[in-house]
Structures are given as C-alpha cells and as structure tokens.
N, C-alpha and C positions, 0 to 999 in steps of 0.2 A: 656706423651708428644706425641702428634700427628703425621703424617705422615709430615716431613719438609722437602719443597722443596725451596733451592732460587735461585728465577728468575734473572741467570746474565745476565747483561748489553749484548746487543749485540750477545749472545752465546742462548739463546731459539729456534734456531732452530737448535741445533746441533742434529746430527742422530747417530742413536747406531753402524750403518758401518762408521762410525768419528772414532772410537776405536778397529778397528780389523789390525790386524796384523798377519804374516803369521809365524807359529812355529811349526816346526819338532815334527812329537809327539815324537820322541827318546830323547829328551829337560825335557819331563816332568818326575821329579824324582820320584822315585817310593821308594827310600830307603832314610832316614835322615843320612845325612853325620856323618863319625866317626873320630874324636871327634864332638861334636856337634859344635865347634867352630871354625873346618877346612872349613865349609862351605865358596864358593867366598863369596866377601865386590865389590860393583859394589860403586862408590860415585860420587855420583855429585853434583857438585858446581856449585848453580841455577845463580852464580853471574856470573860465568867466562863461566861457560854451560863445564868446564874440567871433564872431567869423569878418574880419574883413575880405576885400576883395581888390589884390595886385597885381603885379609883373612878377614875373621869375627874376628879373633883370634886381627886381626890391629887397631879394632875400636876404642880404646884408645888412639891413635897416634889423633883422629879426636875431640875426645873431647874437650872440657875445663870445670877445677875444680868447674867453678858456675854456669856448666850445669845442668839440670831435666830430668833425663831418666824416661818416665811415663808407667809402664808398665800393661798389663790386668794382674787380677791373678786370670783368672777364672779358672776350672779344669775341663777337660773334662771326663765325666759320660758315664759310656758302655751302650751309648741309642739305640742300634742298637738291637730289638727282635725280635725273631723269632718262630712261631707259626704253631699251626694248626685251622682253624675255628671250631666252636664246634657245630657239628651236620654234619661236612662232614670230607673230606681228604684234602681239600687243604690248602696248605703256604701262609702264609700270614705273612709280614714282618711288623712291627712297628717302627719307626724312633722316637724317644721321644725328642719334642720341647724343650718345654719351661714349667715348673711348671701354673697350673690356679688356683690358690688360696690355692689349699691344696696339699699336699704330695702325695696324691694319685688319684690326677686328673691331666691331661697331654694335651696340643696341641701336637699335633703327624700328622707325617706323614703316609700313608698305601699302602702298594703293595701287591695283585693287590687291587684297591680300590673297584670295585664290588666284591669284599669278603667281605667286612668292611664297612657295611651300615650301620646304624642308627640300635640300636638293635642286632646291631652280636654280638658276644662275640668269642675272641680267648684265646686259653688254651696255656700258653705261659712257658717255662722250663718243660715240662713235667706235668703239671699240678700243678705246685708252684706258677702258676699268672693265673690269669685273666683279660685281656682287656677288658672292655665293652664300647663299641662305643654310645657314648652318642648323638653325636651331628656331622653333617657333617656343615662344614664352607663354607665360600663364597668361599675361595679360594683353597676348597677342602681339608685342612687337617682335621682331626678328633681331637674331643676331645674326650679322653679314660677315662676312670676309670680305675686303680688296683686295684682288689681284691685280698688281700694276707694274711697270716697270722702275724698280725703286733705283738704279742709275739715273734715267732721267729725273722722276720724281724724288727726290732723297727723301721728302718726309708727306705725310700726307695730307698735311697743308699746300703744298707746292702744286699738288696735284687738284685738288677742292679748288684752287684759284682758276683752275683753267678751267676745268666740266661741270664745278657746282656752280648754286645760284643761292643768294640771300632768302633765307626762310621767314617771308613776311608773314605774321599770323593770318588767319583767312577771313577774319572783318577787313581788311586792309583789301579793296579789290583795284585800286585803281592802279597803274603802272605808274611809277617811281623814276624824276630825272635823275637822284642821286641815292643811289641804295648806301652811301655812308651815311645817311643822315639816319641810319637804324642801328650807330654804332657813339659808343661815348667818345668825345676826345680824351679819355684816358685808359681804353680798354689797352691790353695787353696782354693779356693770358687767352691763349683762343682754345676755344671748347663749350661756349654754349652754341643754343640751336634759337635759342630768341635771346634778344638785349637785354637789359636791365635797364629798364624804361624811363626810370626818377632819372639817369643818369643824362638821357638825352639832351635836358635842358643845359646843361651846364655847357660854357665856351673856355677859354684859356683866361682871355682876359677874366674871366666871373671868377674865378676860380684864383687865379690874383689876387684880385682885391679883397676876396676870403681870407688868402691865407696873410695877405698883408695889414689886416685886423689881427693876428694873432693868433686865427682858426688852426688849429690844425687840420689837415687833410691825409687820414690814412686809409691805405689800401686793405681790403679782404678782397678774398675772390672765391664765385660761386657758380659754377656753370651750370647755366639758366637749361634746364627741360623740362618735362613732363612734368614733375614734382610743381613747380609754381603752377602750370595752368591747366593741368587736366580738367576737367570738370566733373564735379560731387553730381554721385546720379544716384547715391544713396539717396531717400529721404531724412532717415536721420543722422545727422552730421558726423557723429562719432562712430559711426558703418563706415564714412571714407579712409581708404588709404592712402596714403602720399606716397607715390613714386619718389624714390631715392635721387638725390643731387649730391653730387661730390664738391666738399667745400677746403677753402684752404685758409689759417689765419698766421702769419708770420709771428715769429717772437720779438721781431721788429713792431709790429702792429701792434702785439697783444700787448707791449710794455708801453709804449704809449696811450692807451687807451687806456688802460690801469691807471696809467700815473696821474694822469688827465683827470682823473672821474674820481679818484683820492683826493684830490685839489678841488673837488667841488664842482665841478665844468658838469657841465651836460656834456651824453653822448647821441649824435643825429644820426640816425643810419638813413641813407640816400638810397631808398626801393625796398622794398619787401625781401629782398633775397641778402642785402648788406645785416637787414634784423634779425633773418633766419639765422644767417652765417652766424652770428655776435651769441645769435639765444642756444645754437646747438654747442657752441665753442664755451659758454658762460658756466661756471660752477654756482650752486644757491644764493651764495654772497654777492653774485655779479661779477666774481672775476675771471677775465677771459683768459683761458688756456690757448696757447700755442698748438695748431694742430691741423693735423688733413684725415680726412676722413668723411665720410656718404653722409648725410643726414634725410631725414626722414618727417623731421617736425610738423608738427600740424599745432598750428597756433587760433585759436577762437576764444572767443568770450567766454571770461573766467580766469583766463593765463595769467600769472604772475611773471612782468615782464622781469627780468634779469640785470640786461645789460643796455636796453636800448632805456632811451627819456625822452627822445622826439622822434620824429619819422618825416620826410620827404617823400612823396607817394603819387602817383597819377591813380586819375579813376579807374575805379576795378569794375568786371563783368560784376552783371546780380548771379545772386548765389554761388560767386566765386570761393574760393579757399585764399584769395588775396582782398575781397571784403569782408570774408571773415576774422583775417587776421588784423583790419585796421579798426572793425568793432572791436576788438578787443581791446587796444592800445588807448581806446576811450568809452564807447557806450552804444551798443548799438542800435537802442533807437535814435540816438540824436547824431550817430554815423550816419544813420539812411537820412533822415532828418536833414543831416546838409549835404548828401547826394541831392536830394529833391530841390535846395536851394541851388544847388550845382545847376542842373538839369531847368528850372528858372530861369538864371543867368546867361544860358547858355553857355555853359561852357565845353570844351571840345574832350571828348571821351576815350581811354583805352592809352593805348602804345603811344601814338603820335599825339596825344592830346595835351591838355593842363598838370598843374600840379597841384601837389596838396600838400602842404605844412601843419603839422598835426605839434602843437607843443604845450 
C-alpha cells in the first residue's frame, strides 16, 4: 500500500506550527510508571469536550461489555548496533528498520552516515556480525546485509539478543533498570524498532478484568518505524510523506471486529499504529479486510475515520504526524486545548508517560 494522503475538505492548508504547543521538558518521562497501570487516564468525552482526570488502572469504569479493544502485538527487537567501520577506528551506529525481503538484509538507519557509504562494512559485536552497506536510499537510510554465522545464530533474532541493545527514542536519556518495561505484556510478533506505547500501560491482570466484562481483546500487528515518528519538516503538512510500515490483520481479527461493530459495540484501538493498522485494512463502509501489506497512511484533520470510534493514546511530540492524527479523531483546537490542560496537570509526556482516552 502506497504513501496515503486525504485531502480534507477545507483543512489543505493546515501548517505544521497548527500543532505545536509549549511543554516543559521536565514533562517528558524518562521512566515507565510502577505498576504499569498506575500510569494518569486523562479521558475525554468528544461529545460533552468533559475531560476527567484518572488512573489507567480506571479504564474499565469506561468501558462497555460489546466493546473491541484492538491492540498492536508487535515486539520490539534490540535494533540499536553498535560498531566499529572495518578498515578504521571509528563508531558507527546502526538502527535496524524494517526486514527487506530476507532475514538478513535490513533498511537501517547510520550514524555518522559518511562512515556508512555504499560498500563500507562494520564489524559489529566484536566481530560476531557484519554490516554491509549495500545500498544508500533516497531518503538516506541504508540497506545492510548481516553476515553472521547462521549455525550458531539460526535466525536473526537469536543473534540481535546477544549484540543488540533496545532502541529507546532519544528524549529518553536516562539509563533503564529494566529495558522490558519498553515492551507490552502482549507483544509477540518482533519487528518493530520502537513499541507501541498506548500498549505499555496495560498488565495481565487489567487485561483480565477487561475481557472478563465481556471486552473483547483482539490482536493486529504493525511494526513500529519511521512511518509513526519521523518528523514533518515540511511546513505544510500535506508536503509530508510517511515512511512505509508493514502491517498485518488476521481473518481471525478482521471477523471479529466486523461482527462486533455490526452488533453496535465500539471499536478502541490501543495507540496510533492499532488505528493506522484498522484505517489502512478498512474499506469506505468500515469493514476490515484481512490482510498484510506496507502502509503508508497519513491521517490529519479532515479524515473520515473508518473503522476506529475511540482511541487509547499517550501524549504526542508538537508538530507530530501522531498529534496530528489524534486532532483529527476530534478537533484540533480543543486537542491542543487539552494538551495545555495536560501540561497544567502535569502530566508525564511521550513514550513512558500518561494516557489518553479519547471517546
């Protein structure tokens, strides 16, 4: 699936200072709250625009039994390597995208990128990998080769366990006693390069008592890159393009969520990438197709949502392409409007931060 942009009514010349808003960097979390599910529940109610202010641990009070909580279950992969180039002394970092066709070829990112031209090779774990720089892209990421030893390593996941490291975003500067706490208790599918962050809050037990209301809880999966957080450096919004993310919806999934949302049930997608996944998979009517395939979506003010009715969200960068897509899901001056009340309250910002119930 393509790069998709849709042109709302009236709203094509929004500009990307339309979405900035002024936040304290002592705001931005740098630790995942303990328990995962003590994290704030910011809610609001697009009908009355009432914002209360909860626990994540409350969100059950919010539910109803013939609701769809849709959540990612991607698993995020220690894609963060670290090298030396082979034939000198310098570091050179590799950020591992997105798989290209085989297990041991990669879209990657590289720092510094004049280390990593076309033809370098970095000697990565000590000399347990090889990176070889195949190809430089349009938009400057690389594609790599691993060369490794696939007896030992059989897949290369096996190998990422032993010489990678977890790719925290780089607001996050503090060191981490437990780098699982950047992973959902329900992640499964490994292939993103960041988490799917709504997912963070949730424990087993929360998650229980959900489905023991009657919620159901189904899986999509979307592996988290570039595409969610690049940053718009167009000024005007509909100049960006969204990096590709490969998504997946089972026909398991898809018929429940049909059958769900025929019966009248809301559907809640848990983070921005569980919406993307539902809105690239969704036909005009709202019903979700079965299916894998790249997407590309750029969702902002104006969009006619599809398939999603609520959203589960932590706070997004200003002038993100993930505050732009939660203006749209309601309104965005009264999105930045309870950013600011956000940022009031204090509440804790970004990846490790708060939540937000958007219904």
């Amino acid at each position: 699936m393509e790069n998709v942009i849709i042109n709302p009514k009236n709203e094509t010349e929004l500009k990307k200072s339309d979405f900035y808003y002024d936040l304290p960097p002592e705001l931005i979390a740098q630790h995942a709250a303990e328990p995962r599910d003590s994290s704030r529940l910011m809610v609001i109610d697009r009908r009355t625009g009432e914002i209360l202010h909860r626990h994540f641990y409350d969100l059950p009070e919010f539910l109803r039994p013939d609701d769809t909580l849709v959540i990612n279950d991607s698993k995020v992969i220690p894609a963060r390597l670290t090298g030396i180039r082979e034939g000198g002394s310098a570091p050179v970092e590799i950020l591992l995208l997105r798989m290209r066709g085989e297990e041991n070829r990669w879209e990657a990112l590289a720092r510094p990128g004049k280390k990593a031209r076309q033809g370098d090779a970095v000697s990565l774990g000590g000399g347990i990998c090889r990176a070889v720089v195949e190809e430089v892209v349009d938009d400057g990421n690389r594609i790599v080769r691993l060369e490794y030893d696939k007896q030992k390593y059989p897949t290369v996941y096996t190998l990422l366990d032993e010489i990678g490291a977890m790719p925290l975003p780089p607001y996050i500067t503090e060191k981490q006693e437990d780098y699982g706490r950047y992973q959902t208790v329900y992640a499964r599918e490994e292939g993103s390069a960041a988490a799917p962050t709504a997912g963070l809050h949730f424990t087993d037990e929360l998650l229980g008592r959900i489905r023991g209301m009657g919620v159901a809880v189904v899986p999509v999966m979307l592996h988290v890159g570039l595409g969610t957080f690049r940053p718009v450096k167009e000024d005007r919004i509909t100049d960006h393009v969204m990096h590709t993310e490969f998504f997946s919806v089972s026909r398991e999934s898809a018929d429940i969520i049909n059958a769900r949302r025929r019966a009248g049930g809301r559907i809640i997608c848990v983070g921005t990438t569980s919406c993307r996944t539902l809105e690239s998979a969704a036909d005009e009517d709202g019903t979700v197709r079965p299916m894998s395939a790249d997407t590309g979506i750029f969702i902002y003010p104006g969009y006619r949502f599809r398939a999603t009715d609520a959203l589960i969200t932590n706070f997004h960068l200003p002038e993100s392409t993930l505050l732009m897509l939660v203006s749209a899901l309601w309104d965005r001056e009264k999105m930045l409007s309870a950013y600011r009340v956000a940022v009031e309250e204090r509440y804790r910002f970004f990846s490790f931060g708060d939540a937000c119930l958007i219904i």
